[in-house]
C-alpha positions in Angstrom: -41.6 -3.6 2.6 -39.4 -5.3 0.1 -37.8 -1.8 -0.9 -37.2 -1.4 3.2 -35.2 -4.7 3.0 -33.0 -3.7 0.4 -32.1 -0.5 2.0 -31.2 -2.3 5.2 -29.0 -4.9 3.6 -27.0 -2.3 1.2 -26.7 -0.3 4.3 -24.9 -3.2 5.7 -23.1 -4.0 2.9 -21.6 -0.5 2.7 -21.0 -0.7 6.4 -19.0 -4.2 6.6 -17.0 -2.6 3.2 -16.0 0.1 4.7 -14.8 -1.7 7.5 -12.4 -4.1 6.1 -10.9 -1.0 3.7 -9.1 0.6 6.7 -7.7 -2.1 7.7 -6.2 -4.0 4.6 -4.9 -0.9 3.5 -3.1 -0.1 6.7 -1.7 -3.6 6.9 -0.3 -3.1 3.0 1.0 0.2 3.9 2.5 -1.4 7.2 4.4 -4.0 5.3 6.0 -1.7 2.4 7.0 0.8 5.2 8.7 -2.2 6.9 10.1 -3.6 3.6 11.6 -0.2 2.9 13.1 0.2 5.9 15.0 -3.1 6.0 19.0 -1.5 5.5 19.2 -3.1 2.2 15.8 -1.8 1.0 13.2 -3.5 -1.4 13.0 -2.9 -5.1 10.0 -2.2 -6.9 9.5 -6.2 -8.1 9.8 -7.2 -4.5 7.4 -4.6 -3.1 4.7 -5.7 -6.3 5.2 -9.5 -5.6 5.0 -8.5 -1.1 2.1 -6.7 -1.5 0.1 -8.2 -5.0 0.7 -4.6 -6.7 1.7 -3.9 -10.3 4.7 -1.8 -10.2 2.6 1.5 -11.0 0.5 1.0 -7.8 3.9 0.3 -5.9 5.3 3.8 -7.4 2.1 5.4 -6.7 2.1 4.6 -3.2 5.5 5.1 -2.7 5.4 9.2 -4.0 1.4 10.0 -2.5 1.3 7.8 0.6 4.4 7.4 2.0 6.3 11.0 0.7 3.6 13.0 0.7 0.9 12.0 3.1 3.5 10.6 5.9 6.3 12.8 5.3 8.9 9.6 5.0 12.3 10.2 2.8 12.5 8.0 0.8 15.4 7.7 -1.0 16.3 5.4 -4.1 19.7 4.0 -5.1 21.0 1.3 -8.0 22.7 -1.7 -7.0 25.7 -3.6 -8.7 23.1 -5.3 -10.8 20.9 -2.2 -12.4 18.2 -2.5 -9.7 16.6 0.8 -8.3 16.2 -0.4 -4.7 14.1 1.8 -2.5 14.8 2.5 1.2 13.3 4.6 4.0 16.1 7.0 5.7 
């Protein structure tokens, strides 16, 4: 009985995980596709700080999701300052 109840409740655990994954990811994704669209672009700093990434996830997503998995061109450029500043074209 007691092993019954434990496979019921990690069923539903796994269930209400896999749930919110989708959707949090998708929202991330939404906003960094949005940021890098923006005409002047976002730099990696300002995509980690947007999105609570270290820059290594932000790079990461930028070459699998985004280039790879959606197809986007993304394109990067330096600014008067030094910055690399990322843009969707």
């Amino acid at each position: 009985m007691a092993a019954q109840r434990r496979r019921i409740r990690s069923k539903a655990k796994r269930t209400a995980k896999a749930a919110k994954t989708p959707s949090s990811a998708l929202s991330k994704q939404q906003r960094m596709i949005e940021m890098l669209g923006r005409p002047e672009g976002a730099t990696i700093t300002q995509l980690g700080e947007a999105l609570g990434w270290q820059a290594h996830s932000v790079r990461g997503a930028i070459s699998s999701a985004l280039k790879k998995k959606l197809g986007l061109k993304v394109i990067s450029d330096k600014d008067a300052g030094g910055d690399r500043l990322y843009r969707i074209v």
